[in-house]
LUMFI-74743 format. One record per residue (C-alpha): residue number from 1; residue in three letters; x, y, z. Coordinates in nm, 3 decimals. Example, Ala and Ser with C-alpha at 12.3 -4.5 7.8 and 13.67 -1.06 7.14 Angstrom:
<atoms>
@pos = 1, code = ALA, x = 1.230, y = -0.450, z = 0.780 $
@pos = 2, code = SER, x = 1.367, y = -0.106, z = 0.714 $
</atoms>
This chain:
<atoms>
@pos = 1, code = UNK, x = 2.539, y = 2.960, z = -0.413 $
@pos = 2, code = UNK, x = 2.224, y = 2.710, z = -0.485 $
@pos = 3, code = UNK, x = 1.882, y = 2.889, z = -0.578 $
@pos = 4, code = UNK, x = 1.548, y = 2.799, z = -0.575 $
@pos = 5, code = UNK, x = 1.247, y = 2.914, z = -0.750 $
@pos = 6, code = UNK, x = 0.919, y = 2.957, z = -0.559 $
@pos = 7, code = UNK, x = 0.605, y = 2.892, z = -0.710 $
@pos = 8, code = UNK, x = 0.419, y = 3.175, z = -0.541 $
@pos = 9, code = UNK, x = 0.674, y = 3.431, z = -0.579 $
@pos = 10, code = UNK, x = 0.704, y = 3.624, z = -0.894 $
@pos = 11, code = UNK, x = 0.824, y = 3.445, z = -1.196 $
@pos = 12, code = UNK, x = 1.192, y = 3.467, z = -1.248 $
@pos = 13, code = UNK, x = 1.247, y = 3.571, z = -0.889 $
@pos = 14, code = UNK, x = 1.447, y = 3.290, z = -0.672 $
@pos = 15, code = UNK, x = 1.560, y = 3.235, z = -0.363 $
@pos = 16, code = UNK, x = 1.842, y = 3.149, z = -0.134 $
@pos = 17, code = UNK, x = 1.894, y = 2.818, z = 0.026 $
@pos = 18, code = UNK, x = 1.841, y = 3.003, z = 0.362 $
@pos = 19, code = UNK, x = 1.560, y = 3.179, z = 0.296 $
@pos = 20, code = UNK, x = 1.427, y = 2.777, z = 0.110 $
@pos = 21, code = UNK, x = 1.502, y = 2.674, z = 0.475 $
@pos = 22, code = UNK, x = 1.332, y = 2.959, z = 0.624 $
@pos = 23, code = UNK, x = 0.951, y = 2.839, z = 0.468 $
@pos = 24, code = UNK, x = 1.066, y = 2.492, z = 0.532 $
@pos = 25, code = UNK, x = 1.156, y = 2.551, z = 0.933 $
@pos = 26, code = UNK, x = 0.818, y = 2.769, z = 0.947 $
@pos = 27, code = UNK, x = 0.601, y = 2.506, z = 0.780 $
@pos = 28, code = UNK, x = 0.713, y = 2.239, z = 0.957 $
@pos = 29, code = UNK, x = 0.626, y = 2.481, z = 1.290 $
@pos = 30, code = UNK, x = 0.311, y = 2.507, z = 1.147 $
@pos = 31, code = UNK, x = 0.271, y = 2.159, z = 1.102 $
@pos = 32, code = UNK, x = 0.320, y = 2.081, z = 1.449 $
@pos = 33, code = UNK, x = 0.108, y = 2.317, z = 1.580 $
@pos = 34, code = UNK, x = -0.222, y = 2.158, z = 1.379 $
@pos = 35, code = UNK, x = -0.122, y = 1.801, z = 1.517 $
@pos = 36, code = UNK, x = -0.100, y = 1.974, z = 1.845 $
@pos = 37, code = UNK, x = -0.416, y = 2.108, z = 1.810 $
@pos = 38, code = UNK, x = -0.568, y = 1.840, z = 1.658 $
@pos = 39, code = UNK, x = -0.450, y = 1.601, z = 1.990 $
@pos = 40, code = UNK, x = -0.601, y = 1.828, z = 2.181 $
@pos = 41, code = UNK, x = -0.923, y = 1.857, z = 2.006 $
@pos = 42, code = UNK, x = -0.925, y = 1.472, z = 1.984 $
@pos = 43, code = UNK, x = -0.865, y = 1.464, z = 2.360 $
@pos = 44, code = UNK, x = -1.098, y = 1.722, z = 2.412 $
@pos = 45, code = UNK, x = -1.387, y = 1.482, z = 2.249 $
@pos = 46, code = UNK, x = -1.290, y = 1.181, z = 2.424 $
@pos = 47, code = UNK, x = -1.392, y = 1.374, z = 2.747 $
@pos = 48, code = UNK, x = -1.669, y = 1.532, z = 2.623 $
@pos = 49, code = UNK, x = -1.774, y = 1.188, z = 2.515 $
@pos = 50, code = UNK, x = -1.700, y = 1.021, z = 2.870 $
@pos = 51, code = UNK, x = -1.905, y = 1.306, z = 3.042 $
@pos = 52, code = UNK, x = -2.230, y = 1.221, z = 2.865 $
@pos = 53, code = UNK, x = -2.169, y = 0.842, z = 2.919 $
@pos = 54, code = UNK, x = -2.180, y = 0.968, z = 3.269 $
@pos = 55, code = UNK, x = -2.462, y = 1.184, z = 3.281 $
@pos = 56, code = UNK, x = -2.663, y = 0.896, z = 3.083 $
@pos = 57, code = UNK, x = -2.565, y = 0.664, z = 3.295 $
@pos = 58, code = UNK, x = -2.674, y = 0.882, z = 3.618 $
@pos = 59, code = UNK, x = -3.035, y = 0.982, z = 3.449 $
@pos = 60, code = UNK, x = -3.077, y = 0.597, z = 3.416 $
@pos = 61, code = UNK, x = -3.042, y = 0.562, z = 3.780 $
@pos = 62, code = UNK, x = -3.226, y = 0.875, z = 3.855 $
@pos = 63, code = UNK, x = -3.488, y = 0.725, z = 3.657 $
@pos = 64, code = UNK, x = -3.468, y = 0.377, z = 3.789 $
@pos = 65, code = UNK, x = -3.520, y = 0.543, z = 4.156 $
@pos = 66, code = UNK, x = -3.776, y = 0.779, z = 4.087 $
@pos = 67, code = UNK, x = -3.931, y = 0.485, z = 3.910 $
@pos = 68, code = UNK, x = -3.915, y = 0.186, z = 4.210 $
@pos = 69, code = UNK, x = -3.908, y = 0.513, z = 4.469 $
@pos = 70, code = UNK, x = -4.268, y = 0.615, z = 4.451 $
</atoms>
């Protein structure tokens, strides 16, 4: 049987190659998740970004009209 020792676990204590691929399966979850989340929130931004282009863009012509309007 192979054994590991964990650093945050108490000293002396060790643990199984299972339960080493346990925290490695769950980290690597975890892992995922944030570059999911961090797509999305990079997504997220690139529309935010392309809506005020737009509303800049529309005040401009807003402005332009009330401007050569009057």
């Amino acid at each position: 049987m192979i054994m590991f020792a964990i650093s945050d676990h108490k000293s002396g204590d060790l643990l199984k190659l299972e339960e080493v691929q346990s925290y490695l399966s769950q980290f690597v979850s975890s892992m995922d998740s944030l570059q999911e989340l961090y797509r999305n929130v990079l997504s997220v931004k690139t529309s935010i970004e392309a809506q005020k282009r737009q509303i800049e863009l529309e005040q401009r012509v807003l402005d332009s009209l009330m401007k050569y309007g009057s």
